[in-house]
Steps between C-alpha positions, in 0.01 A plus 500: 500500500482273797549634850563211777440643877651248775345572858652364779327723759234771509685729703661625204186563320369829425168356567212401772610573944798275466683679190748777626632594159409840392092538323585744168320496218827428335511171662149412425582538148819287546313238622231451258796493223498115702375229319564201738605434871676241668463443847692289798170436721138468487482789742684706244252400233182578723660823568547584138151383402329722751682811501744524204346326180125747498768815467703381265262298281700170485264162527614244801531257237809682419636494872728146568596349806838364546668426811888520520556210520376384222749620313797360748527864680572281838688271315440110523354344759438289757580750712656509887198509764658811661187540776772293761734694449285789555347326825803451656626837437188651654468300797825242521420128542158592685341591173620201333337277765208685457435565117629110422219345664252711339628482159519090547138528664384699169678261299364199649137643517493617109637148428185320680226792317589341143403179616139582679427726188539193279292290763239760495512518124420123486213528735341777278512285223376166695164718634479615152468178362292357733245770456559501114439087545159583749299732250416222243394250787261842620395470179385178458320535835278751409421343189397180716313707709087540394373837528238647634 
């Protein structure tokens, strides 16, 4: 018999300082009836892997992540930017005028990164030619050259 566990938080747990759910032995026994877990976070998982899986005996490779909305729990998206809204219910039109600008100014700088990572790429390459094209001609060189 297969026994399926879905964790969604660890406050529920009856395990490690976040779990508030009573510690029996009863429990413990419960749980190690569990032959798999799924899991809505990578948090959740870490959690599970350091203070659930050792008491229970389960392997991590048993323990899956998968978020939510992967399985359409938010529905379909694109969905509404709702941080204006939010904005201008905190602080009216002043918190619009300031949050735009710094949303357009993070925009606008992530936008120009791509490019100078590409450029830098292309340099890295250009220098490793070079160098790559400069050890034969070393070579020759010191072939050329008599010795003492």
């Amino acid at each position: 018999v297969s026994l399926l566990v879905l964790v969604q938080n660890v406050h529920q747990l009856p395990f490690g300082p976040c779990g508030t759910a009573p510690r029996t032995i009863e429990v413990l026994q419960a749980w190690r009836q569990v032959t798999g877990v799924v899991c809505v976070s990578h948090f959740v998982q870490g959690y599970l892997e350091q203070h659930v899986l050792p008491l229970i005996g389960l392997s991590s490779e048993r323990v899956y992540v998968m978020h939510p909305a992967a399985v359409g729990a938010f529905g379909k998206g694109p969905w509404p930017d709702l941080g204006t809204v939010a904005a201008h219910c905190l602080w009216g039109d002043h918190g619009l005028q300031q949050q735009q600008p710094a949303a357009q100014q993070q925009q606008q700088q992530e936008e120009e990164e791509v490019p100078q990572q590409r450029q830098g790429i292309v340099q890295q390459r250009r220098q490793q030619q070079q160098q790559e094209e400069m050890i034969p001609q070393q070579q020759q060189q010191e072939e050329v050259l008599p010795q003492e």
